[in-house]
Every structure is written in C-alpha cells, then in structure tokens.
PyMOL Python script that loads the backbone (N, CA, C, O; Angstrom):
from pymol import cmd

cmd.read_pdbstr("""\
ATOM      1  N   UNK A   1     -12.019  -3.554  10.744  1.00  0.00           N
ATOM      2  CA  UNK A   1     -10.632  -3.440  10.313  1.00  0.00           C
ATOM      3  C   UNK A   1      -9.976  -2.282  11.056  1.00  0.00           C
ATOM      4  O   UNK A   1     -10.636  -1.245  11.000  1.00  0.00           O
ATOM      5  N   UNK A   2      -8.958  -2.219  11.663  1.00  0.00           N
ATOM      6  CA  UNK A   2      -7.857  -1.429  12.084  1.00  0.00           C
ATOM      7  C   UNK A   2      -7.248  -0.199  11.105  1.00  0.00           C
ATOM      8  O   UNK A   2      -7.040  -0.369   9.904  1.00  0.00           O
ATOM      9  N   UNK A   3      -7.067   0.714  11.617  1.00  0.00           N
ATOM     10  CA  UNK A   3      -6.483   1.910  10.749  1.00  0.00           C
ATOM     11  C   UNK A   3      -5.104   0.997  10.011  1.00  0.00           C
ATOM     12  O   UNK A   3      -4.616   1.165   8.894  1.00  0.00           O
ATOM     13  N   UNK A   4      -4.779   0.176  10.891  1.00  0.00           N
ATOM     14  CA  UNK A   4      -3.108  -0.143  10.017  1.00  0.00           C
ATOM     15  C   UNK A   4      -3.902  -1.208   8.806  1.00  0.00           C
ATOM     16  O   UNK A   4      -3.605  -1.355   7.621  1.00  0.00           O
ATOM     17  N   UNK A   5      -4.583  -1.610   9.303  1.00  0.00           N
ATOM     18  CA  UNK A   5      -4.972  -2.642   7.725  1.00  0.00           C
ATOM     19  C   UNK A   5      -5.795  -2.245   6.807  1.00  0.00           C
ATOM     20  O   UNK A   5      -6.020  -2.883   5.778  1.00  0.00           O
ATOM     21  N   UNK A   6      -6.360  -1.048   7.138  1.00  0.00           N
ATOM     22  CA  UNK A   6      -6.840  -0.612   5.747  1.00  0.00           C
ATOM     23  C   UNK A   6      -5.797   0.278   5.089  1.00  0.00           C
ATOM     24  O   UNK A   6      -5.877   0.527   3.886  1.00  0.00           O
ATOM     25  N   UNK A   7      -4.973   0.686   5.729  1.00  0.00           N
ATOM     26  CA  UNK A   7      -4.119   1.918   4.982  1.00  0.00           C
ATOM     27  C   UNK A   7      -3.103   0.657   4.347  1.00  0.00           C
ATOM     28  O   UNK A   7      -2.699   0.855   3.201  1.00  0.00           O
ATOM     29  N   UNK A   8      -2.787  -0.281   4.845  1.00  0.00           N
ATOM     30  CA  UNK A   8      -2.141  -1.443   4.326  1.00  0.00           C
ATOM     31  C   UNK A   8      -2.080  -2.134   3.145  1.00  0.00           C
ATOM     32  O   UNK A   8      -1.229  -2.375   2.288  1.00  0.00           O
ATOM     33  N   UNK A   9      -3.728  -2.488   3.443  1.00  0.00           N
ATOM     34  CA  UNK A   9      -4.571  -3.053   2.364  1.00  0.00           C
ATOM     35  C   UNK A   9      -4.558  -2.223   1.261  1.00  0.00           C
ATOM     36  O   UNK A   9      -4.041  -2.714   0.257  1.00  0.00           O
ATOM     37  N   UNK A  10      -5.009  -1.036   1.169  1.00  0.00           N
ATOM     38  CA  UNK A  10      -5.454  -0.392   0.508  1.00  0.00           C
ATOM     39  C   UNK A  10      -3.610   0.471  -0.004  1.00  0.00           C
ATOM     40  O   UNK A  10      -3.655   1.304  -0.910  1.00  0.00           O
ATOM     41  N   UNK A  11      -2.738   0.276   0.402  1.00  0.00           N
ATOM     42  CA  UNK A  11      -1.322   0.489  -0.223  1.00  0.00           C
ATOM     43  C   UNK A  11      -0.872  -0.817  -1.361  1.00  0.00           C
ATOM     44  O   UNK A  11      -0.159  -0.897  -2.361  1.00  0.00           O
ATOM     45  N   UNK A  12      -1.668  -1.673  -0.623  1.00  0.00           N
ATOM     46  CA  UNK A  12      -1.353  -2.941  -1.379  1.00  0.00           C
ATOM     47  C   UNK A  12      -2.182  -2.772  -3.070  1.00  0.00           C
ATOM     48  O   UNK A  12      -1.729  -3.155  -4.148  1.00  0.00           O
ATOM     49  N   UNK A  13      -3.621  -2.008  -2.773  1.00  0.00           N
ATOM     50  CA  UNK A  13      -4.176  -1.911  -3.897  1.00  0.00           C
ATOM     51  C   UNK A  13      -3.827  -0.736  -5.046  1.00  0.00           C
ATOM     52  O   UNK A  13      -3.657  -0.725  -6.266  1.00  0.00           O
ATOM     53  N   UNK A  14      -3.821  -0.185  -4.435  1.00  0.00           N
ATOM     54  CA  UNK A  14      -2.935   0.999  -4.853  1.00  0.00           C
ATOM     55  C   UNK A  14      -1.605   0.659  -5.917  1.00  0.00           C
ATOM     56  O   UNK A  14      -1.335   1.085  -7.040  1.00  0.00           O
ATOM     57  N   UNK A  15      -1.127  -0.023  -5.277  1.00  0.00           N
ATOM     58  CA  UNK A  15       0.178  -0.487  -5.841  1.00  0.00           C
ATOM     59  C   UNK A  15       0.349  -1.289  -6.998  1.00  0.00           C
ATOM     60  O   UNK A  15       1.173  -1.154  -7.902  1.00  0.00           O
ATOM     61  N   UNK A  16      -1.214  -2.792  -6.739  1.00  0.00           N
ATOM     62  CA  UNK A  16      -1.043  -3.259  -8.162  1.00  0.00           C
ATOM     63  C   UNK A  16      -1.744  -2.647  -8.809  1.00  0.00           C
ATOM     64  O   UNK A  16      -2.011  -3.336  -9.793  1.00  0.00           O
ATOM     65  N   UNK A  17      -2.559  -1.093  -8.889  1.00  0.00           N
ATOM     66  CA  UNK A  17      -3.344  -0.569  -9.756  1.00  0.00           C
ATOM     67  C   UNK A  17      -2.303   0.444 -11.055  1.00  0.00           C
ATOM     68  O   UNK A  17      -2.429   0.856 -12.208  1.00  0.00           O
ATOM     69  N   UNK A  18      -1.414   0.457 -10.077  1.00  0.00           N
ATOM     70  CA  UNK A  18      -0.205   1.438 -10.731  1.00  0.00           C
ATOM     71  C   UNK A  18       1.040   0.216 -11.436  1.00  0.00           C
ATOM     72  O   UNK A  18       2.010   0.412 -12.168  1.00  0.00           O
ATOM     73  N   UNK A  19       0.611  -0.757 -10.971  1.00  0.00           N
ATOM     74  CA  UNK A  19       1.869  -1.851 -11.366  1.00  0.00           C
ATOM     75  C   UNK A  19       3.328  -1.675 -11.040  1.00  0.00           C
ATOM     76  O   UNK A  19       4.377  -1.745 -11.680  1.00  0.00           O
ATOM     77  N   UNK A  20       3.001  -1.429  -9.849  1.00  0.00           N
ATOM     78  CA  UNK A  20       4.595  -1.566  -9.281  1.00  0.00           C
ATOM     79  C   UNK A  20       4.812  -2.664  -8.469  1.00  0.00           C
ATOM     80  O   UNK A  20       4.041  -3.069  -7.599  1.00  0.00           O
ATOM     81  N   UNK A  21       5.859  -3.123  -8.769  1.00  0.00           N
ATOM     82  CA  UNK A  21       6.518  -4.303  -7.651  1.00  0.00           C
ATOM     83  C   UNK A  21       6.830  -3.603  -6.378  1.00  0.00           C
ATOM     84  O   UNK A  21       6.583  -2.397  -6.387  1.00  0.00           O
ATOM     85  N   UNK A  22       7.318  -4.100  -5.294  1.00  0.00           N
ATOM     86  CA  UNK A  22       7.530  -3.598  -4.170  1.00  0.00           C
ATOM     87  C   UNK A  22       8.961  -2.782  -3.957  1.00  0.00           C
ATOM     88  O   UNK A  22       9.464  -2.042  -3.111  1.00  0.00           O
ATOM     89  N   UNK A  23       9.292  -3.338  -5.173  1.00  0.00           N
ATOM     90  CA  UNK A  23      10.882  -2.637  -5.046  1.00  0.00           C
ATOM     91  C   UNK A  23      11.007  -1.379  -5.377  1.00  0.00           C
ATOM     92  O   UNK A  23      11.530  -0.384  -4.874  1.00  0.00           O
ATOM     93  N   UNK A  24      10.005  -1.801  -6.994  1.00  0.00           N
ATOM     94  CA  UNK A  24       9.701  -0.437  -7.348  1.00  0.00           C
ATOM     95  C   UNK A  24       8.643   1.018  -6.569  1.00  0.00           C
ATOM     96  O   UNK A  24       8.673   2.118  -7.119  1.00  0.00           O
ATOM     97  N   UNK A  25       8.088   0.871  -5.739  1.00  0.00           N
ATOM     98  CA  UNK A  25       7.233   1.397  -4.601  1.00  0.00           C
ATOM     99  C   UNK A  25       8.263   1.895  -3.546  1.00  0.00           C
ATOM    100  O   UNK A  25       8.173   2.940  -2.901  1.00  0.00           O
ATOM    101  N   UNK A  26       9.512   0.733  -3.464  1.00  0.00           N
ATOM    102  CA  UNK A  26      10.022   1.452  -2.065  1.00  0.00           C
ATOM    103  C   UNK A  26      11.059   2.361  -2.691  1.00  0.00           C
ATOM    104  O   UNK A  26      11.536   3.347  -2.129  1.00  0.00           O
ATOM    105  N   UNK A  27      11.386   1.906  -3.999  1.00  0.00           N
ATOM    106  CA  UNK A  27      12.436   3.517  -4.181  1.00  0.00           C
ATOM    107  C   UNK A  27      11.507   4.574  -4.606  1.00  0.00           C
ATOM    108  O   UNK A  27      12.066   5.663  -4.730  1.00  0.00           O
ATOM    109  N   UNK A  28      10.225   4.565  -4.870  1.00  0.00           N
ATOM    110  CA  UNK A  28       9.775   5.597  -5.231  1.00  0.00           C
ATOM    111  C   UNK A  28       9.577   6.341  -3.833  1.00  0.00           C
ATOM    112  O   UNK A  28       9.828   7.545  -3.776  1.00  0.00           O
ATOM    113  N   UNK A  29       9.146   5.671  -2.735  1.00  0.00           N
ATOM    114  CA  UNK A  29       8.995   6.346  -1.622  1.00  0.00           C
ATOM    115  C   UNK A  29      10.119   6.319  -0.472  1.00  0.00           C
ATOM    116  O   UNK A  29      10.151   7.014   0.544  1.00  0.00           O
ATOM    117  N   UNK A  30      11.042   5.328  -0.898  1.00  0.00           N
ATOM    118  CA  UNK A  30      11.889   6.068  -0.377  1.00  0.00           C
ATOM    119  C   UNK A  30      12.295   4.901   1.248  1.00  0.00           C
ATOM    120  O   UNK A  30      13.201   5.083   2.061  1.00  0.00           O
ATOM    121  N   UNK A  31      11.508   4.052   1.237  1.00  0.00           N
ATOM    122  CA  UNK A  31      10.878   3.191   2.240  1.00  0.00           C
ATOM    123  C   UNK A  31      11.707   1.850   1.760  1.00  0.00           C
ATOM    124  O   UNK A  31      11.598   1.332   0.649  1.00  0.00           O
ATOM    125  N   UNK A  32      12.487   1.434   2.739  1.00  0.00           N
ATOM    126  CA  UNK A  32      12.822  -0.060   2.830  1.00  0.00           C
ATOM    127  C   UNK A  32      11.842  -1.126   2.552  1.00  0.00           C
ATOM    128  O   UNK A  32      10.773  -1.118   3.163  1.00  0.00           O
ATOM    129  N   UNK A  33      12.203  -2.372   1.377  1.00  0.00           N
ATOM    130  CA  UNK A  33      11.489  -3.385   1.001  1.00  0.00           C
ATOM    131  C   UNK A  33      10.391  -3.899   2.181  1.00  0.00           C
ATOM    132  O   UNK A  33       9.176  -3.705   2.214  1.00  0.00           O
ATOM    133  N   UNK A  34      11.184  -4.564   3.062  1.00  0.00           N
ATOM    134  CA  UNK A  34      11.170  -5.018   4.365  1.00  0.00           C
ATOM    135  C   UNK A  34       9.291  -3.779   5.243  1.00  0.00           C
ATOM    136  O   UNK A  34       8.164  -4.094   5.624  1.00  0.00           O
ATOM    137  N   UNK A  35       9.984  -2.624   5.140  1.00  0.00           N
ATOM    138  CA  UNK A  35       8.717  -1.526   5.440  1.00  0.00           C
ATOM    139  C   UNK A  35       7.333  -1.814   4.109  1.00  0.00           C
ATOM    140  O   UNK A  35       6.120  -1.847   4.321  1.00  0.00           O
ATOM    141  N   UNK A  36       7.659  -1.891   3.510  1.00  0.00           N
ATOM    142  CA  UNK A  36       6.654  -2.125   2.702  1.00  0.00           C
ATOM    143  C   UNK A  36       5.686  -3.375   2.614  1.00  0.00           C
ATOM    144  O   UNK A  36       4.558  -3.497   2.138  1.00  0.00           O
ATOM    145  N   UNK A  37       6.558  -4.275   3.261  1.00  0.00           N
ATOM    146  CA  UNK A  37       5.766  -5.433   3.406  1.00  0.00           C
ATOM    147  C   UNK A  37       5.083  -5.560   4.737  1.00  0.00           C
ATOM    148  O   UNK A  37       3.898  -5.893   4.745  1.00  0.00           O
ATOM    149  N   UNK A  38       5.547  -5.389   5.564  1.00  0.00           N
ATOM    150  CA  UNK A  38       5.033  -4.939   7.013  1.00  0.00           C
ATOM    151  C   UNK A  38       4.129  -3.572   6.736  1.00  0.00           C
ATOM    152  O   UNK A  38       3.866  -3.335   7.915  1.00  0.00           O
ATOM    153  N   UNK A  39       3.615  -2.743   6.161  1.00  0.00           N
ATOM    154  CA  UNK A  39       3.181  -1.757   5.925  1.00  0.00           C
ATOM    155  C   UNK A  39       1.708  -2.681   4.763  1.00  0.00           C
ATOM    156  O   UNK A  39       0.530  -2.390   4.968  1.00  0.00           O
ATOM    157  N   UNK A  40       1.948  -3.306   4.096  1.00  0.00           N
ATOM    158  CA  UNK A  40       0.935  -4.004   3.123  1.00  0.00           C
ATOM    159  C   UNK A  40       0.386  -5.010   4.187  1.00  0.00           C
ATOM    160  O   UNK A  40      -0.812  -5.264   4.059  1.00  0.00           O
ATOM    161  N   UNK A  41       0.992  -5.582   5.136  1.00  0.00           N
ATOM    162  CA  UNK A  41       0.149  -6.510   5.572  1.00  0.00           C
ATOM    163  C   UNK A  41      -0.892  -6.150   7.311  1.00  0.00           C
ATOM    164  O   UNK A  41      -1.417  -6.942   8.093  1.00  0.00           O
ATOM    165  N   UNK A  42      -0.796  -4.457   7.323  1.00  0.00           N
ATOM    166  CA  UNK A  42      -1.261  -4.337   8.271  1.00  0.00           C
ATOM    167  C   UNK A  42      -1.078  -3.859   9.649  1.00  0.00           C
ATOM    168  O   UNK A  42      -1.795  -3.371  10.523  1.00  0.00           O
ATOM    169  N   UNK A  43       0.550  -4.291   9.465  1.00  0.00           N
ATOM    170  CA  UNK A  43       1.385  -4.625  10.752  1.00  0.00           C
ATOM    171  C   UNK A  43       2.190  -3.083  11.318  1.00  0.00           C
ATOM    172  O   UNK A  43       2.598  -2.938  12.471  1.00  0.00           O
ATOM    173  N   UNK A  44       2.282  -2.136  10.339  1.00  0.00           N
ATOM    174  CA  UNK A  44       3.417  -0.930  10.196  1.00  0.00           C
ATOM    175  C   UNK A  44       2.157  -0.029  10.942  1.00  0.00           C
ATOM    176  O   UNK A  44       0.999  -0.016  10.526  1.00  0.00           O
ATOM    177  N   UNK A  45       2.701   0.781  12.240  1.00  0.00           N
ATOM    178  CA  UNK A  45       1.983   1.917  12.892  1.00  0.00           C
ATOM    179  C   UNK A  45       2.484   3.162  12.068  1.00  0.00           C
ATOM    180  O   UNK A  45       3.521   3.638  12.528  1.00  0.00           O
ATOM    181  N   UNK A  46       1.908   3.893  10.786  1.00  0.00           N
ATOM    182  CA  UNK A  46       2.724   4.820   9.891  1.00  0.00           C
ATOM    183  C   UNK A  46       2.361   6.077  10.495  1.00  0.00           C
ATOM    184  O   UNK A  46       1.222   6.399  10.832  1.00  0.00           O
ATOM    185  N   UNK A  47       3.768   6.996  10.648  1.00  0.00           N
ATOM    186  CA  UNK A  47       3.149   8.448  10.911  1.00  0.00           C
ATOM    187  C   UNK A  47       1.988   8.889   9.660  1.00  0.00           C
ATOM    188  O   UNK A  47       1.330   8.446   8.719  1.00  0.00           O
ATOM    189  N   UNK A  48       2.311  10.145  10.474  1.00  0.00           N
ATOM    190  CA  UNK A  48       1.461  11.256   9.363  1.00  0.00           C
ATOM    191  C   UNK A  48       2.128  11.217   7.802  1.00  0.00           C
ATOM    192  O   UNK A  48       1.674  10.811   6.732  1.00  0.00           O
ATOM    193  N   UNK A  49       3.488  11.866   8.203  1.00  0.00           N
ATOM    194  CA  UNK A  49       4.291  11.963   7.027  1.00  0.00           C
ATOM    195  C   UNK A  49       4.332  10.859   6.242  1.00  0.00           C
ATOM    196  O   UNK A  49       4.315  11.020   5.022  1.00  0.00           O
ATOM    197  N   UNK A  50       4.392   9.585   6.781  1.00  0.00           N
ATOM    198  CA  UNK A  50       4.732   8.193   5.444  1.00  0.00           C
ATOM    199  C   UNK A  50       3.250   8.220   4.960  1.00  0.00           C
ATOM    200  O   UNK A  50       3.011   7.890   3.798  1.00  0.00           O
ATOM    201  N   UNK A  51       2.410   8.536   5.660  1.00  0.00           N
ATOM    202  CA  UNK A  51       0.731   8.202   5.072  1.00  0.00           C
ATOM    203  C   UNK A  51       0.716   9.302   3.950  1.00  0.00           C
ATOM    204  O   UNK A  51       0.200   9.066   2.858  1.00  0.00           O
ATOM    205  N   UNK A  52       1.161  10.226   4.179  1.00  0.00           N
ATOM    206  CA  UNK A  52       1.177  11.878   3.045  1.00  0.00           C
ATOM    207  C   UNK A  52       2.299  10.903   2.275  1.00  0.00           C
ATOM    208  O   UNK A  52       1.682  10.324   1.381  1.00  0.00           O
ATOM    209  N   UNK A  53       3.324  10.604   2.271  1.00  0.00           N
ATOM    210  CA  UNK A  53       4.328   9.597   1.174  1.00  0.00           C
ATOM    211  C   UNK A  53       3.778   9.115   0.097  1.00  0.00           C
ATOM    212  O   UNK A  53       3.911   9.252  -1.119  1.00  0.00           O
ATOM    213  N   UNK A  54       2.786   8.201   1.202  1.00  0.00           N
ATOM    214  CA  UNK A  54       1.971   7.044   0.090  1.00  0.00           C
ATOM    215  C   UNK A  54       1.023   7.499  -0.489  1.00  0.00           C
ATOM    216  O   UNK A  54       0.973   7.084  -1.646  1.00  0.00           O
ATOM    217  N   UNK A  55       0.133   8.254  -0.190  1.00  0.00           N
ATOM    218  CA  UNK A  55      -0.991   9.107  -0.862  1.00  0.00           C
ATOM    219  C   UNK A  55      -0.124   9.816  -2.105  1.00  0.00           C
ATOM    220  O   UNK A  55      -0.726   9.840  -3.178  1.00  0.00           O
ATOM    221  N   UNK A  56       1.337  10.447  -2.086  1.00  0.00           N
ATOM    222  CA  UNK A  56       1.393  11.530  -2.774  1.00  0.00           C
ATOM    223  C   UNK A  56       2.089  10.729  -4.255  1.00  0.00           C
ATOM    224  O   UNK A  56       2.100  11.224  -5.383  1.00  0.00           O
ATOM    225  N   UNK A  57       2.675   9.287  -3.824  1.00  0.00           N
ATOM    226  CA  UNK A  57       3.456   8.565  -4.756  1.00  0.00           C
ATOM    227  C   UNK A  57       2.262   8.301  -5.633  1.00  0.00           C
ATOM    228  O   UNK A  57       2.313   8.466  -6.852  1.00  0.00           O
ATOM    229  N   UNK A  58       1.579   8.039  -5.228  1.00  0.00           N
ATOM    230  CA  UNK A  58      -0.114   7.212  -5.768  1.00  0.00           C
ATOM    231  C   UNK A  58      -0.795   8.048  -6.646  1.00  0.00           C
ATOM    232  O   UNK A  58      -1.545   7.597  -7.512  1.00  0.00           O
ATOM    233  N   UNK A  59      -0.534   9.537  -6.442  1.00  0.00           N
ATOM    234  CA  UNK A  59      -1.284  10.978  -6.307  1.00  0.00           C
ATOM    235  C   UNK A  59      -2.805  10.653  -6.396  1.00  0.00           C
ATOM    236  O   UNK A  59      -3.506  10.731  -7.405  1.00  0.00           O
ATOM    237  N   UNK A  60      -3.269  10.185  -4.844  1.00  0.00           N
ATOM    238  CA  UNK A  60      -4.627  10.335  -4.556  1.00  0.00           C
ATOM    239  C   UNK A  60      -4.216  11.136  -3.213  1.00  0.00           C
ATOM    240  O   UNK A  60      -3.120  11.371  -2.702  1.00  0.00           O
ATOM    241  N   UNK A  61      -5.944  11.554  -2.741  1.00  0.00           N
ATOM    242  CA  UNK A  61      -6.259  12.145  -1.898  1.00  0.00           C
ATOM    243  C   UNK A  61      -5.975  10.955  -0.321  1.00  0.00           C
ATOM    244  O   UNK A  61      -6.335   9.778  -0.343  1.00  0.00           O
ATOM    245  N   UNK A  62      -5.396  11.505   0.707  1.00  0.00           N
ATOM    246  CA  UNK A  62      -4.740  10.472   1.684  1.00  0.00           C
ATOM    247  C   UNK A  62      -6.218   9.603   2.200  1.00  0.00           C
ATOM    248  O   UNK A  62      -6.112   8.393   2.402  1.00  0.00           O
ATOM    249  N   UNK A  63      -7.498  10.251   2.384  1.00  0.00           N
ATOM    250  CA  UNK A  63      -8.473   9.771   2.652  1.00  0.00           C
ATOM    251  C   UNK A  63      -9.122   8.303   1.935  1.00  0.00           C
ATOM    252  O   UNK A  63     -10.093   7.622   2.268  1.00  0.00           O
ATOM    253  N   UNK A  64      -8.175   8.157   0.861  1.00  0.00           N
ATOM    254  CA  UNK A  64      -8.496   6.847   0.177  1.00  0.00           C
ATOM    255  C   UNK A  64      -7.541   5.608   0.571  1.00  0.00           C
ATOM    256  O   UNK A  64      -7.607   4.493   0.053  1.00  0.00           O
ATOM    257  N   UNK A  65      -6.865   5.906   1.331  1.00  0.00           N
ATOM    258  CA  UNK A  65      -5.587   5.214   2.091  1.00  0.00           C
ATOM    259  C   UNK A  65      -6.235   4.537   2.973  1.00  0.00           C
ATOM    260  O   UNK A  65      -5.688   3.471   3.256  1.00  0.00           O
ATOM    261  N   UNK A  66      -7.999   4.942   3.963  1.00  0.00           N
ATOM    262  CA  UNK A  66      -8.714   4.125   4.826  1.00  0.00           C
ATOM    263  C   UNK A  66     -10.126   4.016   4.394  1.00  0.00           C
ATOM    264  O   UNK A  66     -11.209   4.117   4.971  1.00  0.00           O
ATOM    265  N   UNK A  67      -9.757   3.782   3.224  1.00  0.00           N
ATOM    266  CA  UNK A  67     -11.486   3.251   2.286  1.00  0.00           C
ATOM    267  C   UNK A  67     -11.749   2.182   2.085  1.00  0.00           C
ATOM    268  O   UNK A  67     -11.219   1.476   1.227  1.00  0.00           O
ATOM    269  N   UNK A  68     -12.902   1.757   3.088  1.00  0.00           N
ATOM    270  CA  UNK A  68     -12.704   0.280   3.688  1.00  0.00           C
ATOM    271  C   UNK A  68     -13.299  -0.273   1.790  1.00  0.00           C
ATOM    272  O   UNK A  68     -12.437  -0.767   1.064  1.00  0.00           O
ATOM    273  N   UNK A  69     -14.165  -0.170   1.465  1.00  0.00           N
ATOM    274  CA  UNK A  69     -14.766  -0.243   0.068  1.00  0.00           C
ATOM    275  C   UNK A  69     -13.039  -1.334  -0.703  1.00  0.00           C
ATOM    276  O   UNK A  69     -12.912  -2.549  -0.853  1.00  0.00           O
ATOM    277  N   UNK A  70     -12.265  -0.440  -0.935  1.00  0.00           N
ATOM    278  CA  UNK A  70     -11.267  -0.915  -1.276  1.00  0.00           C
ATOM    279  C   UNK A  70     -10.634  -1.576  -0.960  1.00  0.00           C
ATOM    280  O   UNK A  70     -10.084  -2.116  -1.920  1.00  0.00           O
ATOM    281  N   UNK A  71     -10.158  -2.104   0.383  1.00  0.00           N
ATOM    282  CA  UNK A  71      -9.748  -2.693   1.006  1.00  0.00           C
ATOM    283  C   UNK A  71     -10.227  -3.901   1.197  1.00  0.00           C
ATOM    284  O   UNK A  71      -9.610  -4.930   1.473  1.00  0.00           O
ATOM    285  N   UNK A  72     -11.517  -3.710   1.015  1.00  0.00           N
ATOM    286  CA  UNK A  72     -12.257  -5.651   0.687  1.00  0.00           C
ATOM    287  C   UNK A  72     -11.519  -5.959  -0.119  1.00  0.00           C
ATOM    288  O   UNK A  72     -10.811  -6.916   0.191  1.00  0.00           O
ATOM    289  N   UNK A  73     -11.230  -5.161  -1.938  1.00  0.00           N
ATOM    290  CA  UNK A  73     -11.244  -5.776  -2.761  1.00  0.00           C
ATOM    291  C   UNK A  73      -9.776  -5.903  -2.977  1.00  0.00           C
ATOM    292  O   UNK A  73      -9.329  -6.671  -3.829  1.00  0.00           O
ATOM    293  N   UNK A  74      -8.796  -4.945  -1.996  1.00  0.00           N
ATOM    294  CA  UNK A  74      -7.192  -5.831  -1.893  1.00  0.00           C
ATOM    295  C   UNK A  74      -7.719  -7.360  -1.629  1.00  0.00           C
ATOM    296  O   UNK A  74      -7.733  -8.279  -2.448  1.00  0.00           O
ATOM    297  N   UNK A  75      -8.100  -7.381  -0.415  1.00  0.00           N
ATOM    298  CA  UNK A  75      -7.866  -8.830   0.271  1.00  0.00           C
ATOM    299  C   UNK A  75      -8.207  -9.788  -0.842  1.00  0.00           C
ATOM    300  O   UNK A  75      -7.689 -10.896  -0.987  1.00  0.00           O
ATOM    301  N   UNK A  76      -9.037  -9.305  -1.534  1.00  0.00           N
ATOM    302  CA  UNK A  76      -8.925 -10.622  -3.357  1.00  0.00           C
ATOM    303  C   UNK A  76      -8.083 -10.862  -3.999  1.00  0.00           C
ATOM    304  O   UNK A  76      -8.020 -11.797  -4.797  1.00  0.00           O
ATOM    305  N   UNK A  77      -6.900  -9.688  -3.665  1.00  0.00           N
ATOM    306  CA  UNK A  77      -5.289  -9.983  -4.426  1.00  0.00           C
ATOM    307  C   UNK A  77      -4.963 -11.240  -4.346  1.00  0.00           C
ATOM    308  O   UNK A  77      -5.410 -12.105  -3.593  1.00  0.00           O
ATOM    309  N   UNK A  78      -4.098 -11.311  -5.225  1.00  0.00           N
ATOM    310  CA  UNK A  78      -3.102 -12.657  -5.124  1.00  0.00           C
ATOM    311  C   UNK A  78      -1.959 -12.374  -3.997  1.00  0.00           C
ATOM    312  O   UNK A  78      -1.515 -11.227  -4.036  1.00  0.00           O
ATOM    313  N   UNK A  79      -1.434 -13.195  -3.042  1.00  0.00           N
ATOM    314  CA  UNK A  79      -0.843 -12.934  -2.376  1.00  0.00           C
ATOM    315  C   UNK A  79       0.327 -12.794  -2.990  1.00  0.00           C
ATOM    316  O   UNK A  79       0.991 -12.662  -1.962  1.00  0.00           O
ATOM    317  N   UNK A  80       1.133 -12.716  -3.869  1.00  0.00           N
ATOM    318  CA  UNK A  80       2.113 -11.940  -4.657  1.00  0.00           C
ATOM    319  C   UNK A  80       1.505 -11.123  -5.450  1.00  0.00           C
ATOM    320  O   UNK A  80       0.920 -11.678  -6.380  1.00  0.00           O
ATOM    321  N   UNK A  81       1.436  -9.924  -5.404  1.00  0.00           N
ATOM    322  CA  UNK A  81       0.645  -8.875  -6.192  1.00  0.00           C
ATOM    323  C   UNK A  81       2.007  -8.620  -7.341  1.00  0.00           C
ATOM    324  O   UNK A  81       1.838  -8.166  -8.473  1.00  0.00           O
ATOM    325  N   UNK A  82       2.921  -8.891  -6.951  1.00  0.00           N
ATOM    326  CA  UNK A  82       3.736  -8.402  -7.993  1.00  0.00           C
ATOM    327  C   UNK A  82       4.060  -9.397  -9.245  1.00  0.00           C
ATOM    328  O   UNK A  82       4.342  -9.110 -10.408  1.00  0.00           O
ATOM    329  N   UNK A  83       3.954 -10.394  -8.742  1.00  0.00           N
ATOM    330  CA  UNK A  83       4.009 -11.570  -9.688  1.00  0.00           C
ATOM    331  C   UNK A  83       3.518 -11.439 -11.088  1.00  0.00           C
ATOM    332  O   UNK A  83       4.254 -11.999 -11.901  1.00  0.00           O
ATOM    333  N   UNK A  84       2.100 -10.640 -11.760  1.00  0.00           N
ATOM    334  CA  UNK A  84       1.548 -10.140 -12.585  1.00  0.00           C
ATOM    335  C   UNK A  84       2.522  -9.469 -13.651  1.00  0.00           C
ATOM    336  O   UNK A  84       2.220  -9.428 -14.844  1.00  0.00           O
ATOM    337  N   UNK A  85       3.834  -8.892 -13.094  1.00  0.00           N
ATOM    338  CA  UNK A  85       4.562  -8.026 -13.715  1.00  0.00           C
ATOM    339  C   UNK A  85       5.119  -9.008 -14.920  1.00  0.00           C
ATOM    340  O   UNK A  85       4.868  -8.879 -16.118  1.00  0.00           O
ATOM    341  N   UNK A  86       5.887  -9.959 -14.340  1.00  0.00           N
ATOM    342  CA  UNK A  86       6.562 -11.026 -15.257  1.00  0.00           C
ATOM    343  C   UNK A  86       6.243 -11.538 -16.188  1.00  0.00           C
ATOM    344  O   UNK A  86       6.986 -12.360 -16.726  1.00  0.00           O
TER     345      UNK A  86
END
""", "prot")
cmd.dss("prot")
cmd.show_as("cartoon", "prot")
cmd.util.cbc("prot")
cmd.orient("prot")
C-alpha cells in the first residue's frame, strides 16, 4: 500500500469510528467535501500540515494515520461509511 492509501484508508476509519459524515469531517477540518473524498480514497498527495489536521481532529497520534493493521480493516467498510448515520 502507498503512503496516500493508508493515510486515506485509515482517515476513512477514523471517521466512521468517531461517526462523522463527510460533511461533518470537512467542517471540522476545514477541508472541502470534494478533498475528503479524494483524500479517503487514496488519491490526495497531503502535506505535513493536513496530515497534523487529521491526526489532531481525530486526537490520535499522526503515526496511526499509516497503520497498515487498520487500514485492512477500512477496506471492510461499506462503501458509504456514512450511510450508518441515518
């Protein structure tokens, strides 16, 4: 796996662990819908600073952002992770 898809993946897990929709994720960080989805699926090259963003919204340590461990167990998501909310 690629640095962008585990920090991806693992934003993706992150996210339904806290139960936020994506909308709710991008005003918390501040990050366009659109970035967040390109950013969950792998695709987003993130500086330093958005990786410190997402670690700090989450409040984990940024080193869990490329923990492949976790990142298996995104890819078991439902491909609407937010869907759960409703």
């Amino acid at each position: 796996m690629t640095a962008m898809e585990l920090v991806g993946l693992n934003t993706k897990w992150y996210r339904y662990q806290n139960k936020f929709t994506q909308e709710q994720f991008a005003n918390k960080t501040k990050f366009k819908m659109a970035y967040i989805s390109t950013i969950e699926n792998g695709e987003a090259n993130l500086t330093c600073r958005n990786i410190d963003n997402i670690a700090k919204t989450f409040n984990i340590k940024v080193s869990l952002l490329f923990d492949e461990k976790t990142a298996k167990m995104a890819k078991k998501l439902p491909k609407r992770v937010d869907m759960y909310n409703k």
